[in-house]
C-alpha positions as CSV (number, residue, x, y, z in Angstrom):
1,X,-46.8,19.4,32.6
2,X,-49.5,17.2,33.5
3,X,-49.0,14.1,35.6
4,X,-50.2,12.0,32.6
5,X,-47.4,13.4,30.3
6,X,-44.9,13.4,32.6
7,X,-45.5,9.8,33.4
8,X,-44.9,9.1,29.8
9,X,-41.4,10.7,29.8
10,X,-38.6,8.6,29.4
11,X,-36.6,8.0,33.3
12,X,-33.5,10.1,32.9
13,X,-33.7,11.1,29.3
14,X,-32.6,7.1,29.0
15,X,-34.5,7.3,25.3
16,X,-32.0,9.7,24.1
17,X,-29.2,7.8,25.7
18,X,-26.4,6.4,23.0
19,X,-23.0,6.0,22.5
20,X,-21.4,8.7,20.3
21,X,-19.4,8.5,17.7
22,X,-16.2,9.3,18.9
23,X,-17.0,7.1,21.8
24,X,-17.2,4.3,19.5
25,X,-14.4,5.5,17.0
26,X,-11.8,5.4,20.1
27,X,-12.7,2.7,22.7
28,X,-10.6,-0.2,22.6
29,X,-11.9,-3.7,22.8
30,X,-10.6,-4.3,26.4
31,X,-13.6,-1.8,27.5
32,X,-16.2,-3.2,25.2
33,X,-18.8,-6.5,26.3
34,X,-20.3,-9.1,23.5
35,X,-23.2,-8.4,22.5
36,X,-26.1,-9.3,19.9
37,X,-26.4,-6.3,17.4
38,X,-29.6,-5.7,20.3
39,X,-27.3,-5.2,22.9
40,X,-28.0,-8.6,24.7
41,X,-24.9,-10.1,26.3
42,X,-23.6,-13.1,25.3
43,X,-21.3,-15.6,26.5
44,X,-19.2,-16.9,23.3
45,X,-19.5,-15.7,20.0
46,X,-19.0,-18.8,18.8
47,X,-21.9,-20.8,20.4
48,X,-25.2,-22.1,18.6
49,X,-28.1,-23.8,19.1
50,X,-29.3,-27.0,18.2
51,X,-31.4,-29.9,18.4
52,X,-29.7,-32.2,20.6
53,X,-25.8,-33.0,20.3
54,X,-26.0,-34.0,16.8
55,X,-29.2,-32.9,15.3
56,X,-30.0,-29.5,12.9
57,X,-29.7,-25.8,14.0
58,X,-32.7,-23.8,15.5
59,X,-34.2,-20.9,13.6
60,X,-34.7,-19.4,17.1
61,X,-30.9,-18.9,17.9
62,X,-31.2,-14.9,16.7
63,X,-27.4,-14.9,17.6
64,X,-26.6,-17.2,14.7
65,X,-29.3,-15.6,12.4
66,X,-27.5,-12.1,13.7
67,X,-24.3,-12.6,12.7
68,X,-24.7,-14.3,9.5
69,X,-27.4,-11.6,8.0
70,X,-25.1,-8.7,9.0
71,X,-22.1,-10.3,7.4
72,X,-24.1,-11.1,4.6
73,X,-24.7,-7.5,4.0
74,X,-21.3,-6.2,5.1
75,X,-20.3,-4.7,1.8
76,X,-22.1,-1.8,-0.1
77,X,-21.8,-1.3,-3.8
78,X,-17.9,0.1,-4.9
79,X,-17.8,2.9,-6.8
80,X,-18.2,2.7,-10.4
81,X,-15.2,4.6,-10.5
82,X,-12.4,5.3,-8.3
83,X,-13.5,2.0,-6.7
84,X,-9.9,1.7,-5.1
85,X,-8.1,4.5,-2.6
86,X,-6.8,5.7,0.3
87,X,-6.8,8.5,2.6
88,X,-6.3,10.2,5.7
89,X,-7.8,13.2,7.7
90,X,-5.9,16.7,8.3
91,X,-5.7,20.3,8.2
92,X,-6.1,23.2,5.8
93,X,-4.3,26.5,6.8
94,X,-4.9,29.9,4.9
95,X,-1.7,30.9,4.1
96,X,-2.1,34.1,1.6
97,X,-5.3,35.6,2.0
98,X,-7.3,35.8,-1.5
99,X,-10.3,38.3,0.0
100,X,-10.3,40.4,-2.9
101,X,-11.3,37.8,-5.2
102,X,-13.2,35.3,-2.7
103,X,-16.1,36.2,-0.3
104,X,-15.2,32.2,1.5
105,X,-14.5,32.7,4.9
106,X,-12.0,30.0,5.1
107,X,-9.8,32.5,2.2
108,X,-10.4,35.3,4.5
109,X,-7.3,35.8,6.4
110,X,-4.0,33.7,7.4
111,X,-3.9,30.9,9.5
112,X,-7.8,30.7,9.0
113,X,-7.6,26.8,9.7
114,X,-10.4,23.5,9.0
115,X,-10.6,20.3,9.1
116,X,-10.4,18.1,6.1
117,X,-10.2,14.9,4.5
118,X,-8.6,13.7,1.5
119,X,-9.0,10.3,-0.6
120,X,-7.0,9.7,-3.5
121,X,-7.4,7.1,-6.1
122,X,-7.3,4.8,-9.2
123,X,-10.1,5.3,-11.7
124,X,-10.6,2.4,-14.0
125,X,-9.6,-0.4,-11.2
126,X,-11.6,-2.3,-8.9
127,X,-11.6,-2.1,-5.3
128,X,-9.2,-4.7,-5.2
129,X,-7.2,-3.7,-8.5
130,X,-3.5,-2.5,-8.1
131,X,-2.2,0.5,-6.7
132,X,0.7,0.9,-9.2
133,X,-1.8,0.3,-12.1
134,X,-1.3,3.1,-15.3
135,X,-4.2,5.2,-14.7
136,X,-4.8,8.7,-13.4
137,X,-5.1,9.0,-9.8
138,X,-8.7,10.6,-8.2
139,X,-7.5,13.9,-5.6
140,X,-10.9,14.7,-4.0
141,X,-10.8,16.7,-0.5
142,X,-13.3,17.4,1.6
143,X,-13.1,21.1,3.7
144,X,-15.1,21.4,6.7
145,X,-15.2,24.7,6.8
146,X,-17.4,27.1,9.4
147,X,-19.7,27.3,5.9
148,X,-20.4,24.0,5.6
149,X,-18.4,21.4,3.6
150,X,-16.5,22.0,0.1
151,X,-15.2,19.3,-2.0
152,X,-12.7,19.7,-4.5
153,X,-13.6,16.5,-6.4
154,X,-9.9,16.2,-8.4
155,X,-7.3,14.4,-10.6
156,X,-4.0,14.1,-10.4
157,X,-3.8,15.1,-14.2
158,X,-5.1,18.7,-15.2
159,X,-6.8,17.6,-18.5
160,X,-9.0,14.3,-18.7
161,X,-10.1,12.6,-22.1
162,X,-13.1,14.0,-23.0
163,X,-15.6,17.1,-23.1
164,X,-18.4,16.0,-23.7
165,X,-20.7,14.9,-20.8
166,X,-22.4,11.7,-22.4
167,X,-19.3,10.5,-23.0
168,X,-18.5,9.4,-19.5
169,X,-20.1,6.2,-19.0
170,X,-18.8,5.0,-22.7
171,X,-15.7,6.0,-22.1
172,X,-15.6,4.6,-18.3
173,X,-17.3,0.9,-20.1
174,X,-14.0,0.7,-22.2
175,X,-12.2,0.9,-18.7
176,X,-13.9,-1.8,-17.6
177,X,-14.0,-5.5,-18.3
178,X,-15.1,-6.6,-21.5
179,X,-18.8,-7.5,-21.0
180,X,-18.1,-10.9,-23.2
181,X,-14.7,-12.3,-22.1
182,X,-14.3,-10.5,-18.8
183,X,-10.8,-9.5,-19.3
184,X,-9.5,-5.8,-18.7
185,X,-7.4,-4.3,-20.9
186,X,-4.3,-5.8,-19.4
187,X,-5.2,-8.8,-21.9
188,X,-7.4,-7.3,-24.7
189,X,-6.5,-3.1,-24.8
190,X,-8.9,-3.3,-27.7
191,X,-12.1,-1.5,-26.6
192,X,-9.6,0.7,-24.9
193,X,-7.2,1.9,-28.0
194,X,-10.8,2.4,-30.2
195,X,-12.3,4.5,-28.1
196,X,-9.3,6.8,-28.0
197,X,-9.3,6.5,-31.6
198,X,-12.9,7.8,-32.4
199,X,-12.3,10.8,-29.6
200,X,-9.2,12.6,-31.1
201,X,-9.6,15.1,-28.0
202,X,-8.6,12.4,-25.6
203,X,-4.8,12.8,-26.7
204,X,-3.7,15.0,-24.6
205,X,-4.5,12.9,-21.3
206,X,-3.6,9.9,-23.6
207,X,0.2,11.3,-23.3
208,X,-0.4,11.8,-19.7
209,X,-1.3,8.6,-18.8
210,X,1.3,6.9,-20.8
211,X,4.0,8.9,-20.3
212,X,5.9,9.2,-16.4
213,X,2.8,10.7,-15.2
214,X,1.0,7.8,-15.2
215,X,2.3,5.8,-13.0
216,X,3.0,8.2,-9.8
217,X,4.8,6.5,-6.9
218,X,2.2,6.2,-4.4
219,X,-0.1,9.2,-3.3
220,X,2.4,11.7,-1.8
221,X,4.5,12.6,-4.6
222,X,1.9,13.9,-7.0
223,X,-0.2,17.2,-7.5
224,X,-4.2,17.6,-7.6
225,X,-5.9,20.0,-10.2
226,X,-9.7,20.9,-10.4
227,X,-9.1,20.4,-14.3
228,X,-12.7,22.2,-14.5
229,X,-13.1,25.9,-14.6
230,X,-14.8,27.3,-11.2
231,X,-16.1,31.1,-10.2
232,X,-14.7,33.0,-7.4
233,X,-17.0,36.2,-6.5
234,X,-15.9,38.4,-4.0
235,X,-18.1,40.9,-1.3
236,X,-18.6,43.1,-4.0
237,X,-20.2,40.5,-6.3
238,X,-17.0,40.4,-8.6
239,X,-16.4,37.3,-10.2
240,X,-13.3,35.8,-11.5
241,X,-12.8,32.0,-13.5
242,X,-10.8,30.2,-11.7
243,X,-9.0,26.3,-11.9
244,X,-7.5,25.0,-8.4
245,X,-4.2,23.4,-8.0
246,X,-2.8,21.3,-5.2
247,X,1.4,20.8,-5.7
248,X,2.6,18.3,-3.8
249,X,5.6,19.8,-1.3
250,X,7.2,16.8,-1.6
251,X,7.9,16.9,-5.1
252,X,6.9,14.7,-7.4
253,X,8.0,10.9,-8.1
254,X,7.4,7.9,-10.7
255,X,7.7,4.5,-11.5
256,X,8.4,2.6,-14.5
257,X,6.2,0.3,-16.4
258,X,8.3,-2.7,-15.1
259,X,8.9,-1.4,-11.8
260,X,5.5,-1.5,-10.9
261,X,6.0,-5.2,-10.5
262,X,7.9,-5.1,-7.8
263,X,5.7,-3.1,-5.7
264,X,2.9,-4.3,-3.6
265,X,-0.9,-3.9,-4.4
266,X,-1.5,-2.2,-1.6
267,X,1.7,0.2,-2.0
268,X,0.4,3.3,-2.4
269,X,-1.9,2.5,1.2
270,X,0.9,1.1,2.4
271,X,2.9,4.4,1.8
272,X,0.6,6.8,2.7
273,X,-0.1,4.9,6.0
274,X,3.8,4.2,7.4
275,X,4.6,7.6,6.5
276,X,1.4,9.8,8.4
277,X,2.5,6.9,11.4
278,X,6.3,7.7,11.5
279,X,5.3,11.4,11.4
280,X,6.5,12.2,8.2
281,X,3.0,13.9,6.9
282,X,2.7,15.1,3.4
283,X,1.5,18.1,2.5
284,X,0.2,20.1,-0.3
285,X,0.0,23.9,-1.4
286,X,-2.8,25.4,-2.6
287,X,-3.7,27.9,-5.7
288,X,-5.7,29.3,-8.0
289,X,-4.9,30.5,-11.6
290,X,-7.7,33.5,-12.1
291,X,-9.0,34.9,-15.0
292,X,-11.5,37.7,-16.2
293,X,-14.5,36.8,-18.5
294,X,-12.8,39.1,-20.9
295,X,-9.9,37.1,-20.7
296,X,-11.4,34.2,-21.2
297,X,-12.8,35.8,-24.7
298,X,-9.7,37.0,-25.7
299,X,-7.9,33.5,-24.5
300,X,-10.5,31.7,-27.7
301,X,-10.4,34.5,-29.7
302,X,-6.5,34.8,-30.1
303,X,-5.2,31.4,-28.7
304,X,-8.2,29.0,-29.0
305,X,-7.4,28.4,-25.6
306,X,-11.5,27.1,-24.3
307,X,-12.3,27.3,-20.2
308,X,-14.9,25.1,-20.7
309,X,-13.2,22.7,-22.1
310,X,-11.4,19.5,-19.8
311,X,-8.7,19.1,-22.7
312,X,-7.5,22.1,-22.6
313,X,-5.2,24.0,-20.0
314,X,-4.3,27.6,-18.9
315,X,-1.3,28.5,-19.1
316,X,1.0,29.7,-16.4
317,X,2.8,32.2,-17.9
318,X,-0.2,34.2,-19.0
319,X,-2.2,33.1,-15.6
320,X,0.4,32.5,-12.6
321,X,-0.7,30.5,-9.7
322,X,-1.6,32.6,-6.7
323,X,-1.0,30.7,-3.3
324,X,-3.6,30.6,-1.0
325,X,-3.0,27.9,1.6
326,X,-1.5,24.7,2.0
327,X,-2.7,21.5,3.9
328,X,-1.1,18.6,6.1
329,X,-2.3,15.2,6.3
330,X,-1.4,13.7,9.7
331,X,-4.0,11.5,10.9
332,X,-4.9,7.9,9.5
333,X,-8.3,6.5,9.8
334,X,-8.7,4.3,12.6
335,X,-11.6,2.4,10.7
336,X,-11.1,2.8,6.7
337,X,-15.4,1.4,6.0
338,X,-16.4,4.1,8.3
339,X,-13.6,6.8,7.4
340,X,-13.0,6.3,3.7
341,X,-15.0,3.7,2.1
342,X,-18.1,5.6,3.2
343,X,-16.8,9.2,2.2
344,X,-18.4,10.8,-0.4
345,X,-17.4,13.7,-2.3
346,X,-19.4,16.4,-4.4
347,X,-18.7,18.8,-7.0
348,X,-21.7,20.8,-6.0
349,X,-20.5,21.0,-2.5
350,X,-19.8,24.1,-2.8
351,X,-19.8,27.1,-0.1
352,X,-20.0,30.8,-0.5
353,X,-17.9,32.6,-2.8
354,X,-17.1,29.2,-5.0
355,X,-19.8,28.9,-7.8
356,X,-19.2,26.7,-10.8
357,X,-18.6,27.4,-14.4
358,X,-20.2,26.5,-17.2
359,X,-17.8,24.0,-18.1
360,X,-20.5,20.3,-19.3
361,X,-18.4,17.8,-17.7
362,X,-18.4,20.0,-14.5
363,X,-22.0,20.5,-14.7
364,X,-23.1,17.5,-15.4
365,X,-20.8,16.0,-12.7
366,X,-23.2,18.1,-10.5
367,X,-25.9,15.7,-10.4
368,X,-24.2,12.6,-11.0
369,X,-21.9,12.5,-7.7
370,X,-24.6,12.9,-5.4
371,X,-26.9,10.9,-7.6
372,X,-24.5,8.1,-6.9
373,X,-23.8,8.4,-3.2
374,X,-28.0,8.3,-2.4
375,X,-27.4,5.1,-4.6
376,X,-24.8,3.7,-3.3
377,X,-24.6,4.3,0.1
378,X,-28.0,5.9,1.0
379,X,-30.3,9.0,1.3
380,X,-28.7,9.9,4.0
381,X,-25.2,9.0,3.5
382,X,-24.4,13.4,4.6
383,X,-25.8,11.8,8.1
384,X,-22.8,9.5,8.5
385,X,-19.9,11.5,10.7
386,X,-17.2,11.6,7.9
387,X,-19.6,13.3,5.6
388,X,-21.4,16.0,7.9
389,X,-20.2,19.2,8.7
390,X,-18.7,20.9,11.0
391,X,-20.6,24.4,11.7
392,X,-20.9,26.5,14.4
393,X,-24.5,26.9,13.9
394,X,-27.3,24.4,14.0
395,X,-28.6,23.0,10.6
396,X,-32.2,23.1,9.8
397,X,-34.1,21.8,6.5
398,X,-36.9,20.1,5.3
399,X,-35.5,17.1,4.1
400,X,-36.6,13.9,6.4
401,X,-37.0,10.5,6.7
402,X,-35.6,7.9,4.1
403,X,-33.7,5.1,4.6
404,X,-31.4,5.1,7.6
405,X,-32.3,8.7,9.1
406,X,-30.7,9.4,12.4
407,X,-30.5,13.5,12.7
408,X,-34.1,13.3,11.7
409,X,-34.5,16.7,13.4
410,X,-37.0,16.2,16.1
411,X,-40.2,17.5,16.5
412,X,-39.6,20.6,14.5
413,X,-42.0,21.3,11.6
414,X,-41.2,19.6,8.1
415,X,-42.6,22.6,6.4
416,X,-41.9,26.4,6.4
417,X,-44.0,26.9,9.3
418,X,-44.9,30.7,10.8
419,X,-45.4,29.0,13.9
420,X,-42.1,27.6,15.1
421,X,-40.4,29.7,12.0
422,X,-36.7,28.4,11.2
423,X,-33.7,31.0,10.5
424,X,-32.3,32.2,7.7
425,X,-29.0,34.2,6.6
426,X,-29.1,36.9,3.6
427,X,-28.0,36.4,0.9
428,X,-23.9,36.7,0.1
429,X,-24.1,35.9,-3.6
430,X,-26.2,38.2,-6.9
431,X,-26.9,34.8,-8.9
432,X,-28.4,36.9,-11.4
433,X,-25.0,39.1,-12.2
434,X,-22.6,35.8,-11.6
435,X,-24.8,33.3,-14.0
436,X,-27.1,35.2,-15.8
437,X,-25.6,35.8,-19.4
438,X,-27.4,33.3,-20.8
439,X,-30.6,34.6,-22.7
440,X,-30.7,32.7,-26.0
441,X,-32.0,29.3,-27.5
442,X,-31.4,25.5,-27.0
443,X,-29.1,23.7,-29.0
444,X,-27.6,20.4,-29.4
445,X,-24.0,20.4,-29.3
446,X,-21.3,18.0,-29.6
447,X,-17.5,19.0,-29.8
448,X,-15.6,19.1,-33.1
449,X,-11.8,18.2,-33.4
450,X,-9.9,21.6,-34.7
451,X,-6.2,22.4,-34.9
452,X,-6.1,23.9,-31.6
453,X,-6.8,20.5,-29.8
454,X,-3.2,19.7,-30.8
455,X,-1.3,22.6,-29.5
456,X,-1.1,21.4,-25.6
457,X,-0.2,18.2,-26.4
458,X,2.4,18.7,-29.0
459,X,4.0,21.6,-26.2
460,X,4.1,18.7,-23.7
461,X,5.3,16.2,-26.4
462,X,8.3,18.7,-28.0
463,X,8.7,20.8,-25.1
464,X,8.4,18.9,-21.5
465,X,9.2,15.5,-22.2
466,X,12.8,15.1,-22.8
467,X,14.4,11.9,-24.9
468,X,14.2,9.7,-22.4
469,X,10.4,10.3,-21.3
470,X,9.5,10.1,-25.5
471,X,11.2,6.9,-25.2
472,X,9.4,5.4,-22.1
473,X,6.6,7.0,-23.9
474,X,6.4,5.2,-26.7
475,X,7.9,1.9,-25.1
476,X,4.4,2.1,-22.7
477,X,2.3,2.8,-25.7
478,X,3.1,0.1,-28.3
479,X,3.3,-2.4,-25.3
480,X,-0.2,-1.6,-24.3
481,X,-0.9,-1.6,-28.1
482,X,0.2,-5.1,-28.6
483,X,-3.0,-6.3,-26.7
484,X,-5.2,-4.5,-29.4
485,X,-6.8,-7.1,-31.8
486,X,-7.5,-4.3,-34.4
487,X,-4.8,-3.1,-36.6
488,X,-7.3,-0.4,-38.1
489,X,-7.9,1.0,-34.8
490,X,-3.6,2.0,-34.4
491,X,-3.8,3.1,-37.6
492,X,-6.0,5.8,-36.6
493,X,-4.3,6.3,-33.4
494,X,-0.9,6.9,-35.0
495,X,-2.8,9.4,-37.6
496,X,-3.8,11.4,-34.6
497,X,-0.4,11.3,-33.1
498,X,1.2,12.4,-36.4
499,X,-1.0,15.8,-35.8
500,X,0.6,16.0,-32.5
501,X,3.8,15.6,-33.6
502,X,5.7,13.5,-37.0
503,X,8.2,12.3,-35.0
504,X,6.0,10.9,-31.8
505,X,3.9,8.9,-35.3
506,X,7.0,7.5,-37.1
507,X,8.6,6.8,-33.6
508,X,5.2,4.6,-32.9
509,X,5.3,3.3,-36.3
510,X,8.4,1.9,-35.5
511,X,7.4,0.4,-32.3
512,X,4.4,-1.2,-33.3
513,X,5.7,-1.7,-36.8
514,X,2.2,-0.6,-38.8
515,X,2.0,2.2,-41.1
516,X,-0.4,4.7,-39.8
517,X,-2.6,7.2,-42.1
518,X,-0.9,10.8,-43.1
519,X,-3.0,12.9,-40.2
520,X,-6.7,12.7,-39.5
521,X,-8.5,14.7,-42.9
522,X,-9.2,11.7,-44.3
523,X,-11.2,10.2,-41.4
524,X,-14.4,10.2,-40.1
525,X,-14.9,9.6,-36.1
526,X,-17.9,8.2,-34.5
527,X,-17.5,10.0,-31.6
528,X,-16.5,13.8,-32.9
529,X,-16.8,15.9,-35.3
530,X,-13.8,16.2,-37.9
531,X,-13.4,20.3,-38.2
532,X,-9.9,19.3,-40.1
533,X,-11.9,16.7,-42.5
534,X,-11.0,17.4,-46.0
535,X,-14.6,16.8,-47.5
536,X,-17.6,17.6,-46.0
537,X,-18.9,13.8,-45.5
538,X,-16.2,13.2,-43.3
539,X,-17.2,16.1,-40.6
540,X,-20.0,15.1,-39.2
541,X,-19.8,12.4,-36.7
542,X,-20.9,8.9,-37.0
543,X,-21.6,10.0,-40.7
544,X,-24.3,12.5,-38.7
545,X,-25.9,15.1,-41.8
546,X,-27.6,17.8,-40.7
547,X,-31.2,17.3,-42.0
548,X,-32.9,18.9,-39.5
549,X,-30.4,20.5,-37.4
550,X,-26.4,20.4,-36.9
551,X,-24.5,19.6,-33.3
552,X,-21.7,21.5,-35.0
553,X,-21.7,25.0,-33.6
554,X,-18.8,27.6,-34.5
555,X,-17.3,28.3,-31.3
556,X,-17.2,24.8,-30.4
557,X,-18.7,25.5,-26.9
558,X,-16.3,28.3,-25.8
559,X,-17.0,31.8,-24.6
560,X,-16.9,33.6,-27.8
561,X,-16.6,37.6,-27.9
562,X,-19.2,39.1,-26.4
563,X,-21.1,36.2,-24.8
564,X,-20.7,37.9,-21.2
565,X,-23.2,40.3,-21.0
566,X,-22.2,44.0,-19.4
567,X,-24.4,43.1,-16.7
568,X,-22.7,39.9,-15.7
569,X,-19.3,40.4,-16.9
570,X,-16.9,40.5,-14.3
571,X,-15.0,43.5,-13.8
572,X,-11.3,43.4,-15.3
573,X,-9.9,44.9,-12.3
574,X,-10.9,42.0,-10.3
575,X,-8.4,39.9,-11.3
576,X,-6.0,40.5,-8.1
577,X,-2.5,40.6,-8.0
578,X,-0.5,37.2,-9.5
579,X,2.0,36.2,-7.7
580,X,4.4,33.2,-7.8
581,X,5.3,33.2,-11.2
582,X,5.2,29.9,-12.9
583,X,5.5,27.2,-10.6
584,X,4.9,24.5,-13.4
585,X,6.7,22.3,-16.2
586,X,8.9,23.9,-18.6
587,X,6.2,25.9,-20.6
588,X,4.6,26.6,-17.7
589,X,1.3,25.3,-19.3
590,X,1.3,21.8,-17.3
């Protein structure tokens, strides 16, 4: 090196010099000095400057003008949804190897062990909303495993109310406030209950999340379900559907409608806190249901059972869980901004050996979860210490700059360069014989209401819920209904609960004390098609006729006979050994 250069060095390294982030995470105050956000000492944080004893303030005094810009900026945008959680750090443990389904190293034998972190939350609510709120709960975890980071992005519910991607922000608006009085649908359910009664598929979760379910007490006494349909592929390029399942081992817990008064805001934080702090840490097994692509065939052709489909469920009976590991949480954040405010979870995090399905709402959720992080909190929001991996090896891309970079990778090239060439590891996965049995034509599609819509909920209606839960049932559902300005809208609501069941619809007659139509044959939806419409002007939605083209399509989205290819069909011997019978509800289908 050349005395020039070397007199431009930096004097001990002293310009890569910084406090890490555990340094910062763990020091306590007593070893810390005042500072501007400059690192300038100062005396009292409470000092300004002046002109004179008694005159105005001086736009030099960059302490004053320091504090007040940062706390002017202190918040970022909540999250549209799942705007209030909790959650706490831990550890995953392999506990049943699944190897011959899964090429993930973290499946690959027991006691494999990493890191995770879990936020649970509300979805509709506000980041200052009510813990105890009636509302499904968000499950997503983040594994940091030696293969980089994969989220399960989850509910506490294994269904959700729609299937059809574009739905989401409609149906998430009717959540919200009303955009003209600004009241939620604790005062006017309106919005809400019409909605649900233009999307007929949303019943199912509609009994969920207004039956016991829906109100769980606190975070550690419910389960976690994918709800979407995800591929497992194994070393020999096998591939298996799959749905993931987190059961709570401490059981599971409710509270009632009018309980919920009596608890806190802040409970289920509250809980999940004192208990990780006393020791008492909650944790959760792990499985998968699996299931061949020929399976899945003959699941729609003789049960009109649909993978792709959010409304729908696999049974247990026919696909037992298979245990794979369980996790522990038992370490609270020390700083929740840092820790769980600025976590952020993906559904395309994914690492080898996971690939998704073709399930909509999954794929669509593919784009819009990290679409909303580089909104919300930044470009480079994997950067920030609760989001980035944890990897024995070194990670290298292309991606630089942008708001906020601090791994901004140095002087290496930000191309593929043959000069100073990066690394790179084979390829694990044949995306070809895992996703390619689609060769054919572009279509629009939206889902049509059939018969089979109503089977899970009417098993969970007439076979789950025992008197007493069809009586808090409908108690919860007439309440909430008594805020609905539209009588026409319940109508229609208790005319798709008579396809459920007759007695759930005269039981809700009863309650409400209007007459509902006889059944949904006679309506028309805005939001579905009507595949049990009784004239052909009813079936289309909106009053949709197909001039041009139809969004109806015969197997209403589902894999059909046939629609895996020979070259891309899994093998039907992949589907490992099932084990644990069926650790469910009473029809093992819940």
């Amino acid at each position: 090196m050349s005395p020039a250069a070397a007199a431009t060095q930096p004097l001990d390294g002293a310009g890569a010099k910084y406090r890490t982030y555990e340094d910062d995470r763990n020091a306590p105050s007593q070893e810390t000095l005042y500072t501007t956000s400059n690192g300038v000492p100062m005396p009292h944080p409470y000092e300004t400057q002046r002109v004179g004893t008694n005159g105005p303030l001086l736009l030099q005094d960059f302490h004053l003008i320091d504090l007040l810009s940062h706390f002017d900026r202190e918040r970022i945008p909540e999250r549209v949804v799942h705007a209030k959680g909790s959650g706490a750090h831990g550890t995953f443990t392999c506990t049943k190897p699944l190897d011959d389904l899964c090429l993930a190293d973290i499946f690959s034998k027991e006691g494999k062990q990493c890191p995770l972190t879990v936020r649970f939350s509300t979805v509709g609510g506000e980041s200052g909303s009510h813990d105890l709120a009636r509302d499904p709960r968000g499950f997503s975890v983040k594994f940091r495993t030696e293969e980089g980071n994969w989220d399960m992005v989850a509910n506490n519910t294994p269904v959700f109310f729609l299937r059809d991607p574009a739905k989401f922000p409609h149906f998430i608006h009717t959540q919200k406030r009303s955009p003209s009085t600004h009241l939620t649908h604790a005062d006017d359910s309106t919005a809400f209950w019409d909605y649900l009664s233009q999307n007929p598929e949303s019943v199912h979760q509609v009994l969920i999340l207004m039956g016991d379910r829906g109100i769980p007490y606190g975070y550690r006494f419910m389960h976690g379900y994918s709800g979407h349909t995800l591929k497992l592929v194994n070393k020999a390029g096998e591939w298996v559907y799959a749905q993931f399942h987190m059961k709570s081992d401490q059981g599971t817990k409710f509270v009632t409608q009018e309980e919920s008064a009596n608890y806190s805001p802040d409970f289920s934080q509250k809980d999940l806190w004192e208990a990780i702090e006393r020791g008492d840490c909650p944790s959760w097994t792990c499985s998968f249901q699996t299931m061949t692509s020929k399976e899945a065939e003959e699941l729609w052709e003789k049960q009109r059972i649909n993978v792709f489909d959010l409304t729908h469920v696999w049974p247990q009976k026919q696909f037992p869980l298979r245990e794979v590991g369980k996790f522990v949480l038992n370490e609270n954040a020390i700083n929740y901004f840092a820790e769980i405010e600025q976590i952020a979870f993906n559904p395309s995090h994914m690492i080898p050996g996971l690939e998704p399905s073709s399930d909509p709402v999954l794929q669509s959720r593919l784009f819009s979860y990290p679409d909303a992080h580089r909104h919300r909190v930044g470009v480079n929001y994997q950067q920030l210490p609760v989001n980035s991996t944890r990897t024995n090896y070194r990670m290298g891309n292309f991606q630089r700059d942008g708001n906020m970079a601090f791994f901004n990778q140095g002087a290496r090239p930000n191309y593929l360069s043959s000069i100073e060439p990066i690394s790179f590891r084979e390829r694990t996965i044949d995306l070809d014989k895992v996703h390619g049995q689609f060769t054919t034509d572009a279509v629009t599609f939206l889902s049509e209401i059939r018969p089979e819509d109503f089977q899970a909920p009417r098993a969970l209606y007439e076979r789950v819920f025992d008197e007493g839960a069809k009586e808090r049932l409908v108690h919860n559902m007439s309440g909430h209904m008594s805020n609905c300005k539209d009588e026409e809208i319940l109508k229609r609501m208790i005319a798709i609960f008579r396809e459920v069941s007759e007695d759930l619809a005269s039981r809700m007659e009863k309650a409400t004390g209007i007459k509902g139509y006889d059944g949904i044959s006679n309506l028309r939806f805005n939001g579905t098609h009507n595949g049990m419409a009784a004239k052909d002007g009813l079936r289309g939605a909106n009053g949709m006729k197909a001039k041009v083209g139809s969004s109806i399509v015969p197997n209403n989205g589902a894999p059909e006979y046939g629609m895996h290819k020979p070259g891309s069909r899994a093998d039907p011997g992949t589907n490992g050994v099932r084990v644990n019978g069926t650790d469910g509800l009473k029809n093992g289908s819940h």
